[in-house]
Backbone bond lengths (Angstrom), bond angles and torsions (degrees), N, CA, C in turn:
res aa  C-N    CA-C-N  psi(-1)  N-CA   C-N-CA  omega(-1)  CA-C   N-CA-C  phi
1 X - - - 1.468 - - 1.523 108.52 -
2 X 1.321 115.75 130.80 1.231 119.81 164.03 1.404 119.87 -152.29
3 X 1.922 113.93 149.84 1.450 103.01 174.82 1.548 95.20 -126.07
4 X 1.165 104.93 153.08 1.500 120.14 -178.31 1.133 124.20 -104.04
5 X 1.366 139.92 78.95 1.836 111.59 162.47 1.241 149.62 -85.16
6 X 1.122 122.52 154.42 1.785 114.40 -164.66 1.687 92.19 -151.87
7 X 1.491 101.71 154.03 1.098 125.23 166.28 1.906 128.31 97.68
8 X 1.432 95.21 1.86 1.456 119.71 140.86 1.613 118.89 -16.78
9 X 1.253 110.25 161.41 1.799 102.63 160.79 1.465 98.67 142.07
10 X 1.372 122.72 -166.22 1.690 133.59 -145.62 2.198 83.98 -124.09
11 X 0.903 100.65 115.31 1.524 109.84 179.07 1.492 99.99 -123.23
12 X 1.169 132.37 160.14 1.557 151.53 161.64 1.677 110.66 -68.88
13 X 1.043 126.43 135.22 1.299 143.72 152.07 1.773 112.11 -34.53
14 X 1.557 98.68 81.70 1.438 109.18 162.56 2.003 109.24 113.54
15 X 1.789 98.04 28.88 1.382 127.63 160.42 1.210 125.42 -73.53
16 X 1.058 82.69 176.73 1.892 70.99 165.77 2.165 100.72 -146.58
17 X 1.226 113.71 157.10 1.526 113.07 172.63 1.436 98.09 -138.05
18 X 1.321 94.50 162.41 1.799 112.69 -176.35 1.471 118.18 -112.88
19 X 1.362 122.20 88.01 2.094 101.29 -156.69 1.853 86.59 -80.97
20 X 1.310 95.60 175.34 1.974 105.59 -171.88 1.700 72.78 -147.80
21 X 1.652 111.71 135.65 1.004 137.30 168.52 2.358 109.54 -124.32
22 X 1.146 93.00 99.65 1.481 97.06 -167.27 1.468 100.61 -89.45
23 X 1.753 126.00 120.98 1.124 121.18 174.25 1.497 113.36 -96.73
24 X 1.488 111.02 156.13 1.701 106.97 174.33 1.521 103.07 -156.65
25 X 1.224 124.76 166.58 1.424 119.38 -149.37 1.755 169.42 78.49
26 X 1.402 84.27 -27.02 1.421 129.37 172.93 1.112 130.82 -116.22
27 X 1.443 138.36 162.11 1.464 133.00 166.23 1.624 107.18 -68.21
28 X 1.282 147.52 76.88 1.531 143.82 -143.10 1.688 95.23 -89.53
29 X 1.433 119.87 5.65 1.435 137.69 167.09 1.192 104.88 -65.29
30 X 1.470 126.75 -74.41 1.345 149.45 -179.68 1.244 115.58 -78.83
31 X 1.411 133.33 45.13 1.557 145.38 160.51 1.308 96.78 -118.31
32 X 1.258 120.11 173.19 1.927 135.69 175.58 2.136 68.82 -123.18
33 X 1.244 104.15 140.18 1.319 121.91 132.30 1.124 163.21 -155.26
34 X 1.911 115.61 155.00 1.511 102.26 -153.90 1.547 111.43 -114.92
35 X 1.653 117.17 -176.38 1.270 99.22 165.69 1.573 91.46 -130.05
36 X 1.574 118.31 170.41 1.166 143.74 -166.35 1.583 124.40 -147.03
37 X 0.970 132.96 120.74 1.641 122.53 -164.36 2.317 100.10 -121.11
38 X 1.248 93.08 156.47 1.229 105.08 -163.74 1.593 94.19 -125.94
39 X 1.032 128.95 102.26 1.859 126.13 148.70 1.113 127.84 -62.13
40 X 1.341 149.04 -151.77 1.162 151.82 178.91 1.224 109.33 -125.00
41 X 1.181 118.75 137.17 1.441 132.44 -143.47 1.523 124.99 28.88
42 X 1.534 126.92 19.73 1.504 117.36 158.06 1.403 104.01 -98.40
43 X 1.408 96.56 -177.79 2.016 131.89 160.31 1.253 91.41 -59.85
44 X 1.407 95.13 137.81 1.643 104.09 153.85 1.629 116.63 -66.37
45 X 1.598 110.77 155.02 1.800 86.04 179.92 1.506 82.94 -143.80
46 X 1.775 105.70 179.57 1.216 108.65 169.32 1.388 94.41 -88.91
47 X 1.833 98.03 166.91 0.982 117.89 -169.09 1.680 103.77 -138.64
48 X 1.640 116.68 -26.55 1.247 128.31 -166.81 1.709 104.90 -159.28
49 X 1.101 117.20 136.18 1.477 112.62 150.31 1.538 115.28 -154.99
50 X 1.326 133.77 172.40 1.538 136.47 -132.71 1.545 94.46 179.94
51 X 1.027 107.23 125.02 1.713 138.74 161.54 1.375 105.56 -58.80
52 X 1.466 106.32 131.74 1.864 119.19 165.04 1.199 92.26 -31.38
53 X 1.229 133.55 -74.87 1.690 127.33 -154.95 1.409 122.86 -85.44
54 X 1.457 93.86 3.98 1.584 96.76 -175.21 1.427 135.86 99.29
55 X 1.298 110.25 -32.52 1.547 122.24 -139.76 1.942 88.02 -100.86
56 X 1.602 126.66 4.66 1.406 106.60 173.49 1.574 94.95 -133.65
57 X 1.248 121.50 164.47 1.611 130.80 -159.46 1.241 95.85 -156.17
58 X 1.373 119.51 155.12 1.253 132.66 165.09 1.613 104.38 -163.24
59 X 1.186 124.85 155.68 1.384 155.08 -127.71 1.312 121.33 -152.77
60 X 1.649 130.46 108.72 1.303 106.65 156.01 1.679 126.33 -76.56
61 X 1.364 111.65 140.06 1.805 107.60 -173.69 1.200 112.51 -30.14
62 X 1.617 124.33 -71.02 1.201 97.89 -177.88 1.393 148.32 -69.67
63 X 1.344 116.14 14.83 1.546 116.50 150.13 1.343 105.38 -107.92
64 X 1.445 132.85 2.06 1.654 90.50 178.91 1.218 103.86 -79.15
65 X 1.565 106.46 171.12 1.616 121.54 -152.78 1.092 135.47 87.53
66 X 1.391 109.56 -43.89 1.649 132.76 -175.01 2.178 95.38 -97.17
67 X 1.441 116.94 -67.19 1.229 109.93 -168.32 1.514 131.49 -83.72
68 X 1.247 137.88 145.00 1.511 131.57 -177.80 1.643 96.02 -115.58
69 X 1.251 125.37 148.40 1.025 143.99 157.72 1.450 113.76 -98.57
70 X 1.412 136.41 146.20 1.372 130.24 159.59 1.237 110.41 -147.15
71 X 1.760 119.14 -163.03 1.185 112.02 179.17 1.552 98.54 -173.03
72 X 1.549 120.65 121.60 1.289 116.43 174.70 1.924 111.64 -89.64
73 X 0.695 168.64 81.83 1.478 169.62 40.07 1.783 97.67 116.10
74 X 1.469 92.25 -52.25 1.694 101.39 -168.01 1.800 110.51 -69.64
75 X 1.507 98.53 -33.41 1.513 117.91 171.30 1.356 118.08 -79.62
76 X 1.272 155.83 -1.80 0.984 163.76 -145.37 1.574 111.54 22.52
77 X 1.866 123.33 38.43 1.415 117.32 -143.25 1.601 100.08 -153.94
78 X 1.266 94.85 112.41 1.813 100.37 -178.39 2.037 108.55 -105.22
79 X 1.125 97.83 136.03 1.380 132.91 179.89 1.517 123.03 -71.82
80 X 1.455 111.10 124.62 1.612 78.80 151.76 1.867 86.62 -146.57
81 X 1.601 91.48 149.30 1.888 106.32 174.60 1.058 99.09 -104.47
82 X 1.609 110.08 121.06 1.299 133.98 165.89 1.717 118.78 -88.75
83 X 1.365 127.73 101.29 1.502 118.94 -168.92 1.474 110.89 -133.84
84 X 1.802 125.25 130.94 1.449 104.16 -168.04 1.696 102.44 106.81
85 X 1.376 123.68 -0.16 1.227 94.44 -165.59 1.491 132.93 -54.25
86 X 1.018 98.96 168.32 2.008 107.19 168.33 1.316 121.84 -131.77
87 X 1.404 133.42 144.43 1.317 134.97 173.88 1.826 110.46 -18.41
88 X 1.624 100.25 -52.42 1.499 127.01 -163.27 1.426 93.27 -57.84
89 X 1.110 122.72 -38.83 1.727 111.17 -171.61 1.262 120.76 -62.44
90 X 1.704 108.87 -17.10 1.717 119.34 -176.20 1.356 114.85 -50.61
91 X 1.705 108.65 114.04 1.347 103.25 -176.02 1.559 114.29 -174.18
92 X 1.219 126.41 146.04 1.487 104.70 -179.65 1.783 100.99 -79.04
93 X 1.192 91.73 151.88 1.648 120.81 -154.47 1.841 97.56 -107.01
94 X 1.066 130.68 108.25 1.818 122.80 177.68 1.577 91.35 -128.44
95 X 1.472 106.42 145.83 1.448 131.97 162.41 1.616 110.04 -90.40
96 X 1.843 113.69 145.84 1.258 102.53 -177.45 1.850 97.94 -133.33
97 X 0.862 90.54 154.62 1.834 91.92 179.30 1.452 120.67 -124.89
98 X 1.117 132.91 94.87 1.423 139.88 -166.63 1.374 117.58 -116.04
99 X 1.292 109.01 155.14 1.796 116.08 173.36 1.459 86.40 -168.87
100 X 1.396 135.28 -100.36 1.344 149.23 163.66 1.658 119.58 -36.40
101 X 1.284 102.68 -63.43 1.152 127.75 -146.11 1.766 92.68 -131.56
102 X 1.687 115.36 152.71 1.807 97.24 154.60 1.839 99.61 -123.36
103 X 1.795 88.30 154.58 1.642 96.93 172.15 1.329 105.73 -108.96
104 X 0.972 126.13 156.71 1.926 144.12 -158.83 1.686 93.35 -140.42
105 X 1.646 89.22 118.64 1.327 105.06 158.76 1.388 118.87 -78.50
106 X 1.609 115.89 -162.63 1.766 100.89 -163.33 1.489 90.69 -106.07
107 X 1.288 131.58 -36.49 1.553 133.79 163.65 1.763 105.87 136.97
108 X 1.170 126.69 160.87 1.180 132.31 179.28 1.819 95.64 -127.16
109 X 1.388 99.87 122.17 1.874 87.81 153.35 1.623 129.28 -90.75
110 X 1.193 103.78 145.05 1.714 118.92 -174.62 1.953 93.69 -114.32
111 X 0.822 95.23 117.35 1.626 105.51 179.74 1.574 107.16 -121.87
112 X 1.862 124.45 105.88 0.816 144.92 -168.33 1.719 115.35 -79.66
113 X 1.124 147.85 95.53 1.468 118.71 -148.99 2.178 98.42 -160.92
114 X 1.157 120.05 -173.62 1.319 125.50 172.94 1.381 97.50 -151.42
């Protein structure tokens, strides 16, 4: 089992980034998945999560508006659009994959900055 993220990095205050979470191992059909970001010295929190099929979403407040979650099925590879950033978003960024059990990617950092 593994999840992958990419596309992390140092953006300007009011960018936008795209993280790509690549699954392999699993049926990545039959997971709900979310993403979650970690700062320095907080809790990790959610930030995003997404239904096996897609069709339900949920949001922490301060990104909805600003973040999209998705998920291609055919790709084994869930999304999230980051747009609007803010300093506050600086954080390492991990995808999680659950049904039974959850799998934890290793994390990408998104560093919000001018």
């Amino acid at each position: 089992v593994q999840l992958v993220e990419s596309g992390g990095g140092l953006v300007q205050p009011g960018g936008s980034l795209r993280l790509s979470c690549a699954a392999s191992g699993f049926t990545f059909s039959s997971y709900a998945m979310s993403w979650y970001r970690q700062a320095p010295g907080k809790e990790r929190e959610l930030v995003a999560g997404m239904g096996s099929a897609g069709g339900s979403t949920n949001y922490a407040d301060s990104v909805k508006g600003r973040f999209t979650i998705s998920r291609d099925n055919a790709k084994n590879t869930a999304y999230l659009q980051m747009n609007s950033l803010k300093p506050e978003d600086t954080a390492v960024y991990y995808c999680k994959a659950y049904r039974f059990r959850a799998y934890w990617g290793q994390g990408t950092q998104v560093t919000v900055s001018s």
